[in-house]
C-alpha positions as CSV (number, residue, x, y, z in Angstrom):
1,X,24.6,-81.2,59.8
2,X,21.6,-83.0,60.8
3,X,18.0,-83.2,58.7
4,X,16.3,-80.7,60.8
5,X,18.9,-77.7,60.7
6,X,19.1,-78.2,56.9
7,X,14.9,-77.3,57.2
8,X,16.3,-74.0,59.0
9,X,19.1,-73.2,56.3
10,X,16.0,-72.7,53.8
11,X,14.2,-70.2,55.7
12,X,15.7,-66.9,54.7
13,X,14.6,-65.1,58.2
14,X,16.0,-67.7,60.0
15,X,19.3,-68.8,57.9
16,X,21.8,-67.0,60.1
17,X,21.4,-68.9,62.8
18,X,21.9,-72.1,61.2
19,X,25.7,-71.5,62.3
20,X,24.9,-70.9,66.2
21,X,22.3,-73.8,65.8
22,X,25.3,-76.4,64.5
23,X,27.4,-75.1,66.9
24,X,24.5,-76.1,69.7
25,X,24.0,-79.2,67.8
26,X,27.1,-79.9,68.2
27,X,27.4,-79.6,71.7
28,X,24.0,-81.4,72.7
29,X,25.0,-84.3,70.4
30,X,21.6,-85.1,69.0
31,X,19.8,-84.9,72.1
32,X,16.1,-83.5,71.9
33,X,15.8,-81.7,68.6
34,X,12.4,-80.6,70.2
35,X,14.9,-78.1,72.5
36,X,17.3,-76.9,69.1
37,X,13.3,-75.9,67.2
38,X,12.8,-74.0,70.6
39,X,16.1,-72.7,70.6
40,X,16.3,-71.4,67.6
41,X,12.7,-69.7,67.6
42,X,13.6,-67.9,70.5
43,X,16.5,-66.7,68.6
44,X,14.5,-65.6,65.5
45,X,12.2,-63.8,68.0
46,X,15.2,-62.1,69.8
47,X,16.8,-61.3,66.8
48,X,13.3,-59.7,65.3
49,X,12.4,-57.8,68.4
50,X,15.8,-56.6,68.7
51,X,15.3,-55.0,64.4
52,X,12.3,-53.6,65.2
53,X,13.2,-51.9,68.7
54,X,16.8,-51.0,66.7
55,X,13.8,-48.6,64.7
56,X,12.5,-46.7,67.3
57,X,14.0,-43.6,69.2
58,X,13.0,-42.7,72.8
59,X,13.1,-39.7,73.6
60,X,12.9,-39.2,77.7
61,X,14.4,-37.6,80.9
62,X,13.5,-33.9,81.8
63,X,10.9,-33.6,79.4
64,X,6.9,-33.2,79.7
65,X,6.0,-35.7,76.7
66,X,8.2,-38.4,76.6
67,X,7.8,-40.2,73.0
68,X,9.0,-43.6,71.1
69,X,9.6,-42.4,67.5
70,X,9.2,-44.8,64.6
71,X,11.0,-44.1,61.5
72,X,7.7,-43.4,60.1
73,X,7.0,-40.7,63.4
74,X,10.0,-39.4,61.7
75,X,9.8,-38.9,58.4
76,X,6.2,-37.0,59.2
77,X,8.3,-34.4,60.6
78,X,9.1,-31.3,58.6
79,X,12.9,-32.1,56.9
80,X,15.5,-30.4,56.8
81,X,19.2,-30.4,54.9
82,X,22.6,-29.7,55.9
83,X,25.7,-30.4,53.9
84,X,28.9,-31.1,55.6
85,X,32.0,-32.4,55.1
86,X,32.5,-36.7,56.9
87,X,35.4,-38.8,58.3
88,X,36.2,-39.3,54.6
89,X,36.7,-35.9,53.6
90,X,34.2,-35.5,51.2
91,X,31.0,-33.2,51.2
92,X,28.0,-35.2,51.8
93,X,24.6,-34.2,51.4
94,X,22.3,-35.1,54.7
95,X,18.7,-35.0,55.2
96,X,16.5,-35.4,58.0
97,X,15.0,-33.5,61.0
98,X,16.2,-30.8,62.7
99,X,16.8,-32.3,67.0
100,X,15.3,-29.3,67.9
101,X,12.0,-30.1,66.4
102,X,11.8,-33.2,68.3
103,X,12.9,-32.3,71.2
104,X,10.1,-29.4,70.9
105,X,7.3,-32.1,70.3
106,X,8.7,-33.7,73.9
107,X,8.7,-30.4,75.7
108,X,12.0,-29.9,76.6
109,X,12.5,-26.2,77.8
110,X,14.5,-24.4,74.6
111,X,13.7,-20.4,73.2
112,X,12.8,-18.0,75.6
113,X,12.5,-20.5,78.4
114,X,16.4,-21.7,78.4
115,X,17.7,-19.5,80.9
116,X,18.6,-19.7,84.9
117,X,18.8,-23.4,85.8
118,X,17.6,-24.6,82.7
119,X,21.2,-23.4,81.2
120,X,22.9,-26.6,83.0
121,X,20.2,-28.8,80.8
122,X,21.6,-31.3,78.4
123,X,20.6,-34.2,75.7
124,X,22.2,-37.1,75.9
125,X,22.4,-39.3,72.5
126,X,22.8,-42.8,72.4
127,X,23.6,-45.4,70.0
128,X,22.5,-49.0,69.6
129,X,25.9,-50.2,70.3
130,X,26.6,-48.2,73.8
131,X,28.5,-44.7,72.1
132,X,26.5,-41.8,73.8
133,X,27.5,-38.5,73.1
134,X,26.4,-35.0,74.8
135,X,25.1,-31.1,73.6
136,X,24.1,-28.6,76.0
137,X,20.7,-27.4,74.9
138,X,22.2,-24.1,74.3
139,X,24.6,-25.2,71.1
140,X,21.4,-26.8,69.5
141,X,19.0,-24.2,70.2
142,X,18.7,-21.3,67.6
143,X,18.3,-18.5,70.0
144,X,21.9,-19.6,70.9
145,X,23.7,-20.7,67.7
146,X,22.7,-20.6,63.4
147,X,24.3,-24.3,63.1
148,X,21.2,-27.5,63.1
149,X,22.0,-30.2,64.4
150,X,20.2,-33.1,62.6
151,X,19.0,-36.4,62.7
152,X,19.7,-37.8,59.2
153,X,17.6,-40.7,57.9
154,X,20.0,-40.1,54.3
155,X,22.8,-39.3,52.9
156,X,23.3,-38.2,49.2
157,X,19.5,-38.8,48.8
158,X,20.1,-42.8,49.6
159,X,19.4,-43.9,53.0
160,X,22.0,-44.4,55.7
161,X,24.2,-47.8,55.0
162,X,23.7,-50.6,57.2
163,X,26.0,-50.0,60.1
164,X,25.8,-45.9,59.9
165,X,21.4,-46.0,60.3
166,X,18.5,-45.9,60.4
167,X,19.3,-42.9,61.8
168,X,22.5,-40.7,62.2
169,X,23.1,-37.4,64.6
170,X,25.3,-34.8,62.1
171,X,27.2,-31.9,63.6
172,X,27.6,-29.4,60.7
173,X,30.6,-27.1,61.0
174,X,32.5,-29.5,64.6
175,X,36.3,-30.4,63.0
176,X,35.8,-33.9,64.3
177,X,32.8,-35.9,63.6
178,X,33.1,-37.8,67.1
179,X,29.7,-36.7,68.1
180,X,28.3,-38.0,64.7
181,X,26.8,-40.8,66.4
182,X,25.1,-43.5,64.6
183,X,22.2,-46.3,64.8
184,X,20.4,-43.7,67.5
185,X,18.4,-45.7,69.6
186,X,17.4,-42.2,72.4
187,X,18.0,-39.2,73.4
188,X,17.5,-38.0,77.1
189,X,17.1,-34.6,78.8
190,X,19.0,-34.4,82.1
191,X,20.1,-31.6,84.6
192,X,23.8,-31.5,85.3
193,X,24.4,-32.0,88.9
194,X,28.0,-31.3,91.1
């Protein structure tokens, strides 16, 4: 490894890419180490803006105030808790914010205004790593159902694991946790159409 990626192995932000810097290194066989520093910047910068968008929730589609949620948006919201049982079997203790309450800060038709066409409404979740999973606004509205459906920011009063969060949909009382879906990045509000 040459002088100048050894410089990058000490900075902690930018230490994992030391690897795919080598592996460049490598490849350009100590051409212009002007164009690795450039490289490697712009892969700190990707990997930074890529973190901070990774915090953020949209929330968009048929709704009349679309938002971007920060975790700090978030957490101003009244929480709530739900206990259910997880892939693992065990009871787990989850707390967050109920989707309905943000869902009624972006306008989306629920209560006495989901009827007629608004029935065939739905959200769509989706996750940072491509999973989306679907409710119809009837099974999360509490005109139509007791269970909440939350958006968990913990579990067991420790926030969600690297992998499972910031931010985790939880589906109290459904057999399978498939639609527990993870690292929520935004949640649209379409019609469905035939």
């Amino acid at each position: 490894m040459n002088n100048e990626l050894v410089m990058f192995k000490k900075l902690p932000a930018v230490g994992m890419l030391t690897g795919i810097t080598a592996a460049l290194a490598v490849q350009i066989k100590k051409t212009d180490t002007t164009m690795l520093y450039k490289f490697a910047a712009y892969l700190f910068i990707t990997a930074f803006t890529t973190s901070a968008f990774a915090q953020t929730i949209s929330v968009d589609g048929e709704v009349t105030h679309p938002l971007k949620l920060s975790a700090a948006d978030i957490d101003r919201m009244p929480q709530t808790e739900v206990t259910a049982t997880d892939r693992d079997g065990k009871l787990h203790h989850y707390s967050g914010v109920a989707v309905t309450t943000i869902l009624q800060q972006a306008g989306v038709t629920l209560g006495v205004q989901l009827r007629g066409e608004n029935m065939s409404k739905y959200l769509l979740v989706k996750s940072g790593d491509g999973y989306e999973v679907l409710f119809s606004l009837a099974e999360l509205d509490s005109a139509f159902t007791n269970r909440v459906v939350i958006l968990a920011g913990k579990v067991d009063g420790q926030p969600l694991p690297d992998g499972k969060g910031p931010f985790r949909i939880i589906v109290p009382g459904e057999k399978k946790p498939a639609r527990w879906i993870w690292e929520v990045t935004a949640m649209t509000i379409r019609f469905a159409k035939e």
